[in-house]
C-alpha positions as CSV (number, residue, x, y, z in Angstrom):
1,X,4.9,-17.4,-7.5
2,X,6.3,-16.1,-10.9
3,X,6.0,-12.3,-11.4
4,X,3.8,-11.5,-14.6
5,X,5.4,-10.0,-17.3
6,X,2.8,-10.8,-20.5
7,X,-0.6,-10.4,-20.3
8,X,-3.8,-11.6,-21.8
9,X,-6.2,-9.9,-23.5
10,X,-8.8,-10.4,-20.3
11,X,-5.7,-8.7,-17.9
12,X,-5.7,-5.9,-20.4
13,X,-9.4,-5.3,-19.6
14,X,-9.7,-5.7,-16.0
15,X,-6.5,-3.4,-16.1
16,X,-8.4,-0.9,-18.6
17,X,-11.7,-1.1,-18.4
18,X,-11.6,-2.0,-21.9
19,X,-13.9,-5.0,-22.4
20,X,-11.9,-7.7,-24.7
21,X,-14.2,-7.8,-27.6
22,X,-13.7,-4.0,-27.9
23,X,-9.5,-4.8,-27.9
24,X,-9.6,-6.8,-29.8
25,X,-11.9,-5.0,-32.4
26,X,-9.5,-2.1,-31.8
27,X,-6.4,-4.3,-32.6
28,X,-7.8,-5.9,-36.0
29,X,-9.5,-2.3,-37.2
30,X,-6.6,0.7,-36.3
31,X,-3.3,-1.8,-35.7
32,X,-3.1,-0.6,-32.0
33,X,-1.4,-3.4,-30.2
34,X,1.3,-6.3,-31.0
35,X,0.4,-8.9,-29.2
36,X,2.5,-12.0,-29.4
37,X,0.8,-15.0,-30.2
38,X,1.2,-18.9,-28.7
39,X,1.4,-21.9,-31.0
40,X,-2.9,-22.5,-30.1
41,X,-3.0,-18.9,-31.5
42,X,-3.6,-17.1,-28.1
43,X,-3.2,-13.7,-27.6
44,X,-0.8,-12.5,-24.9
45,X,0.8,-8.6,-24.5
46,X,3.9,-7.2,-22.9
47,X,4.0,-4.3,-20.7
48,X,4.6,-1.5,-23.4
49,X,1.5,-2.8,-24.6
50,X,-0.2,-3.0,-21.3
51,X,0.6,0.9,-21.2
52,X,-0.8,1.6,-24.1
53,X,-3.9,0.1,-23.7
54,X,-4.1,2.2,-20.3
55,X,-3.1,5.5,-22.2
56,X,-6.1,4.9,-24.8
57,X,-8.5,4.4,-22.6
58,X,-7.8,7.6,-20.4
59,X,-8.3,9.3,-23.7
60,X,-10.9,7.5,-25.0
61,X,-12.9,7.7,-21.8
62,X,-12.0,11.5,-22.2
63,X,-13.5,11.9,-25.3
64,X,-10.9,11.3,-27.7
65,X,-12.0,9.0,-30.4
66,X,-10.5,6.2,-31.2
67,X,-10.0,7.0,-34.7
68,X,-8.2,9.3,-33.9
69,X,-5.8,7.6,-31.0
70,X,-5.5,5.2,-33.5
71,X,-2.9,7.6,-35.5
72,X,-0.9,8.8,-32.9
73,X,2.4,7.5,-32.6
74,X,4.1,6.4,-29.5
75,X,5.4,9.8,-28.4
76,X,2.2,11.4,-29.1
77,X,0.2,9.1,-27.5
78,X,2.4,10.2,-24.5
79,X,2.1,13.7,-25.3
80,X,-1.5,13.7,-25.8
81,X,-2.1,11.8,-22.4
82,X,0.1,14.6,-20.6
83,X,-1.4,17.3,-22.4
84,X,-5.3,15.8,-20.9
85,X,-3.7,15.5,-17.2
86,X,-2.2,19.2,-17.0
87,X,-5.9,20.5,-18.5
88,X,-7.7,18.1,-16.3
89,X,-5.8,17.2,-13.7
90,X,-7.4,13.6,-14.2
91,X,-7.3,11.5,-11.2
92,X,-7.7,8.9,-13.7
93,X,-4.9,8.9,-15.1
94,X,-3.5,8.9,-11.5
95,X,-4.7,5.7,-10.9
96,X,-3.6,4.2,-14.3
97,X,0.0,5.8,-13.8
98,X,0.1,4.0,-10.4
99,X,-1.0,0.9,-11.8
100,X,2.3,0.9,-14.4
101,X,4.2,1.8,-11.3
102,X,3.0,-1.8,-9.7
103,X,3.4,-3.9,-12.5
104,X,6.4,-2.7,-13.6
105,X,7.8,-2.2,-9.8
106,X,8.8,1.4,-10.7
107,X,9.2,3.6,-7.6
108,X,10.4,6.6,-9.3
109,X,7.7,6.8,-11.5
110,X,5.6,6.2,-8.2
111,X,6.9,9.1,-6.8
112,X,6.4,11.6,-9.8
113,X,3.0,10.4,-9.9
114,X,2.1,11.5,-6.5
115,X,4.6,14.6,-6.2
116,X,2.6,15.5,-9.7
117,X,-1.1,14.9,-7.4
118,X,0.4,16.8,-4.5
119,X,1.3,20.1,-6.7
120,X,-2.5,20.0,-7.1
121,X,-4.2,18.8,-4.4
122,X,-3.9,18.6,-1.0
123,X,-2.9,14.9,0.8
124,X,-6.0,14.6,2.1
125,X,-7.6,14.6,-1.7
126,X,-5.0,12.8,-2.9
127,X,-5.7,10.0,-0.4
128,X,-9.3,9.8,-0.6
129,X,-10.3,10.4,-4.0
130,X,-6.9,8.3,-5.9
131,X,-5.6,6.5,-3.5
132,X,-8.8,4.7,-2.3
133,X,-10.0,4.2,-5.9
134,X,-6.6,2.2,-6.3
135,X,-6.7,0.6,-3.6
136,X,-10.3,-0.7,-4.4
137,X,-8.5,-1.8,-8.0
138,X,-5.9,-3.5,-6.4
139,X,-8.1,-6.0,-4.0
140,X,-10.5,-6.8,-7.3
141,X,-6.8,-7.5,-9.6
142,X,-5.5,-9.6,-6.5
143,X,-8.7,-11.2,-6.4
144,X,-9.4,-12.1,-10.1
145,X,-5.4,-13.1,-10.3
146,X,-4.4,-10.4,-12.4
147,X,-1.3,-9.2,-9.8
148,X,0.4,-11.1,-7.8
149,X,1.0,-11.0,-3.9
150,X,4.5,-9.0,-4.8
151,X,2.6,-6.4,-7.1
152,X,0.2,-5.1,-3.9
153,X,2.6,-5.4,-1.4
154,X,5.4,-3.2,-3.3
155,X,2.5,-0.4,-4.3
156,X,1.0,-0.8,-0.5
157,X,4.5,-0.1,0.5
158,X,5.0,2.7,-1.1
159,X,1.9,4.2,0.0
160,X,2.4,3.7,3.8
161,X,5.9,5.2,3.7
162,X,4.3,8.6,2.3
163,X,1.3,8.4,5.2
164,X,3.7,7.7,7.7
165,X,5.8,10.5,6.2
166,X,2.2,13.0,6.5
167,X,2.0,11.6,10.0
168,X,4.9,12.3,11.3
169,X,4.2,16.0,10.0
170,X,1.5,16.0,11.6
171,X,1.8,14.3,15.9
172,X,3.0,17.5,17.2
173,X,0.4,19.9,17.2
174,X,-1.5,20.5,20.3
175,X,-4.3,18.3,21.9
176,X,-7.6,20.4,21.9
177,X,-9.8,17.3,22.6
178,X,-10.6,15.4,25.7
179,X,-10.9,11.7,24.1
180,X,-8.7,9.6,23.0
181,X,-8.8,7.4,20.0
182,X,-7.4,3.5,20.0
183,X,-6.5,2.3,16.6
184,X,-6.3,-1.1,15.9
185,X,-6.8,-4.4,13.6
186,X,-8.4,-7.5,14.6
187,X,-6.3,-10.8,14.8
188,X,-5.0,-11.9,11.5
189,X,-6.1,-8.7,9.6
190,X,-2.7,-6.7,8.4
191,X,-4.5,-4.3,6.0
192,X,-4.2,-1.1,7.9
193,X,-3.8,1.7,5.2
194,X,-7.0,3.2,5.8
195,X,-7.1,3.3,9.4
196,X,-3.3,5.0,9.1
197,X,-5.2,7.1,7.0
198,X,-8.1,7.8,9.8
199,X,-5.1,8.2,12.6
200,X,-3.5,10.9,10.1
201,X,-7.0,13.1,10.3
202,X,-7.4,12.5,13.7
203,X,-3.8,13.9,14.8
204,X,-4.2,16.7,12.2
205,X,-8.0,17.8,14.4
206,X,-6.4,17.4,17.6
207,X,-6.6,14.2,18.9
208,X,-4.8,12.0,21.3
209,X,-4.6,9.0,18.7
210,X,-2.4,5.6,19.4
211,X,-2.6,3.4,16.7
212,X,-2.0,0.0,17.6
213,X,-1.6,-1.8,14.0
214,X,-2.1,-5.0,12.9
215,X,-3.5,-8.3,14.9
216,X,-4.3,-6.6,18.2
217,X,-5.8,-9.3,20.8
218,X,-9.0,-7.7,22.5
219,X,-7.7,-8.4,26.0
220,X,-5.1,-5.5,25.1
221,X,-7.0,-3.2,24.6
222,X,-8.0,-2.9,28.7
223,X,-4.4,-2.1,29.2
224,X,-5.5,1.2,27.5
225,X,-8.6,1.8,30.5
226,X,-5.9,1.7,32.8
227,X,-4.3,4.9,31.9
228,X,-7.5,6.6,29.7
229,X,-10.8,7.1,30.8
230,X,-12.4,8.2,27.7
231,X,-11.5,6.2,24.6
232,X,-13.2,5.5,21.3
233,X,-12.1,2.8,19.7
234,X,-11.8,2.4,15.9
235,X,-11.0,-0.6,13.9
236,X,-11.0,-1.6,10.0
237,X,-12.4,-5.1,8.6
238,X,-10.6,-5.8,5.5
239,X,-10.5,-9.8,5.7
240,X,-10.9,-10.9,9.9
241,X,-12.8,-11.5,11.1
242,X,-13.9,-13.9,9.1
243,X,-17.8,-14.5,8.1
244,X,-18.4,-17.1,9.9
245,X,-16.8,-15.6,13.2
246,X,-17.8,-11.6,12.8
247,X,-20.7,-11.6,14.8
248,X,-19.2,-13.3,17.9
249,X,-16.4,-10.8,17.4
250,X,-18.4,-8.2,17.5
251,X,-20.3,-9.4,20.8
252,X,-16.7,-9.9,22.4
253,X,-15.4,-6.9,21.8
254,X,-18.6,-4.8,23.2
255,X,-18.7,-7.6,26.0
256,X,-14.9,-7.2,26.7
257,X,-13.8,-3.9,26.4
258,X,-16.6,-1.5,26.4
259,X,-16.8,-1.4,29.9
260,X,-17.8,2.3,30.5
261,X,-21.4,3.3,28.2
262,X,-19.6,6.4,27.6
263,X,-16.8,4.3,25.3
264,X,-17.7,3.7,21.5
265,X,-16.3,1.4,19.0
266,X,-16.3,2.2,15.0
267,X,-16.4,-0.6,12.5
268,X,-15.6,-0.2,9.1
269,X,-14.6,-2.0,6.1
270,X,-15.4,-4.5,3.7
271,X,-16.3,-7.7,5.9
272,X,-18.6,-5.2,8.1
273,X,-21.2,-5.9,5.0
274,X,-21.7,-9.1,7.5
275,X,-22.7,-7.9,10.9
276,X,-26.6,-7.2,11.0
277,X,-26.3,-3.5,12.5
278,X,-30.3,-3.8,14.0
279,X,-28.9,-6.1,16.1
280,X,-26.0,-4.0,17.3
281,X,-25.7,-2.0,21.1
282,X,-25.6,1.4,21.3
283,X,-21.8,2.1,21.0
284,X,-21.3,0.0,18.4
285,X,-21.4,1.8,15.8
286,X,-20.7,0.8,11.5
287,X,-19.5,3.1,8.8
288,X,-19.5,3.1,5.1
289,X,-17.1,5.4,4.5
290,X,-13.4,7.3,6.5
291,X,-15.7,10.6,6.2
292,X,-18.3,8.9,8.1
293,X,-15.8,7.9,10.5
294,X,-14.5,11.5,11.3
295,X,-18.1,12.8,11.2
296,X,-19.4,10.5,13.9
297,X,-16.3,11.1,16.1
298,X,-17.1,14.9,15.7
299,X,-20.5,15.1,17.0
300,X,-20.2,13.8,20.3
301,X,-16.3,15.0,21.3
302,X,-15.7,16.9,23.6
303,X,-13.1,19.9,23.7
304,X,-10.0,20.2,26.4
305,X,-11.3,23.3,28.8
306,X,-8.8,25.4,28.9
């Protein structure tokens, strides 16, 4: 599969937010973009003018009108865009900056990016209120063909090798609780950046954490009962199981492995949408959110005596 480098005008709005009519209103009225036209007279844009699209609507989206974008030139339009982040510290433009980094396969600018988030926030911010707004971004532009398969693995990439860097920060404090947390992915599911994320927090509280990864068969997991008595387990449903097989999942991994009533297992994720949680045990339990995770795992853990 070819990697994109022009654009059309329907890319630049699911990359924007800027709804096509609008662009194209914007390009006839104020001369913003040069988009090059095919012989049937179809517009199509390069990546300078991909990131100028994204630079206008962080402004515009900040109040800026578009008159007066309109008569900024390219250095300004910079300017201006740096000028809003340093007042605002826009998360925003975060994501947008991230996005360029992807298309363009830029890991420097990658880097400044998040070094410029970090100088601000903590990685734990950083992570949960960018970094899983892009991610969200990502699976839509994947899914509506605006990237390709190359675009989210290279910006995925990236993103694991600065958790894993937090992480390894992170796996020597002490252990001041008595459970221990199994992380791991269902078969065929390799989309694990948000329960890195998860075994991050719950190394930086104090857990015992092992994080499994990616395609983990349930019969595994009881190698885990043979040297821990008190585990909860926590896996992330990205894309497996799929629809059709969730529910049987489900019942095989409560069936399977929660062999002690004191155990728990905490879904999350996109495809979890599809398990009917009335019909769930006890220690199963589903989650909306990382937060709601961590919460959960609080209120019934138990602290080493010492």
């Amino acid at each position: 599969m070819s990697i994109k480098t022009s654009f059309s005008i329907k890319d630049l709005e699911n990359l924007s937010g800027i709804k096509a009519h609008t662009i194209r209103i914007w390009e006839k009225r104020y001369n913003l973009l040069e988009p090059i036209r095919t012989d049937t007279n179809i517009r199509n844009y390069d990546l300078d003018n991909l990131v100028k699209i994204l630079n206008i609507s962080l402004l515009n989206q900040s109040g800026v009108k578009i008159s007066k974008i309109a008569v900024l030139s390219k250095d300004q339009l910079h300017q201006t865009v740096r000028e809003l982040v340093l007042k605002k510290n826009s998360s925003d433009y975060a994501i947008s900056a991230f996005k360029v980094s992807m298309l363009t396969f830029d890991q420097e600018h990658f880097d400044n990016t998040f070094n410029q988030l970090l100088s601000h926030h903590s990685f734990r911010e950083v992570f949960l209120n960018v970094i899983l707004r892009l991610l969200e971004d990502i699976g839509h532009l994947w899914t509506i063909k605006t990237i390709v398969p190359a675009h989210e693995n290279f910006i995925t990439t990236l993103i694991k090798q600065k958790l894993l860097i937090n992480i390894e920060r992170v796996k020597s404090q002490n252990l001041n609780h008595a459970k221990t947390m199994v992380l791991f992915l269902p078969m065929h599911e390799i989309h694990d950046l948000g329960l890195l994320y998860i075994h991050f927090e719950l190394l930086l509280k104090g857990y015992k954490s092992i994080y499994l990864g990616p395609s983990v068969p349930l019969e595994n997991l009881k190698e885990l009962q043979k040297l821990f008595t008190e585990i909860e387990y926590i896996s992330y449903f990205t894309v497996s199981p799929s629809t059709d097989d969730i529910e049987a999942y489900v019942s095989a991994l409560h069936k399977q492995v929660l062999v002690n009533k004191d155990e728990h297992v905490h879904l999350l994720g996109r495809k979890t949408r599809f398990i009917d949680s009335h019909s769930l045990p006890k220690n199963v339990h589903l989650h909306e959110s990382i937060n709601s995770v961590l919460e959960k795992i609080e209120s019934f853990s138990d602290f080493i005596a010492e």
